[in-house]
C-alpha positions, 0 to 999 in steps of 0.5 A: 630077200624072200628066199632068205625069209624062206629060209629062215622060216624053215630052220627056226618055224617062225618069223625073224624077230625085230631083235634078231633082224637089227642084230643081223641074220646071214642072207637077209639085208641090214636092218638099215636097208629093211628100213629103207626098203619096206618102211618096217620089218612089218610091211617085209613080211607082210609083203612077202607073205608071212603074218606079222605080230603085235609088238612082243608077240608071236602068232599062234602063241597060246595066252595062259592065264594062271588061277586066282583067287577071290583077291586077284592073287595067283594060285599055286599049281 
């Protein structure tokens, strides 16, 4: 299992998504058997190193918030 998160790791820079590992990724087990084994796809990365992320984030990723005006209204760039 770490080896194929290795892996994956290499290709891609980054940490299977919950989407990727229930669609299924060649090497690693079913999202089923991550269940069973580790409790979340969470605790399977964790356990095996990687950091884990916040529903719908990716760590490392730059939060840009764009310009308002006075009224909350976005500026055009």
């Amino acid at each position: 299992m770490g080896y194929a998160l290795d892996q994956f790791h290499r290709r891609h820079l980054r940490t299977p998504t919950l989407r990727e590992l229930k669609a299924g990724i060649g090497g690693l087990p079913s999202y089923g058997t991550i269940k069973r084994m580790y409790g979340t796809s969470s605790r399977m990365l964790a356990r095996h190193g990687y950091r884990t992320r916040r529903p719908g984030a990716q760590p490392g990723a730059v939060l840009r918030v764009k310009r308002r005006d006075s009224q909350g209204r976005f500026l055009p760039n």
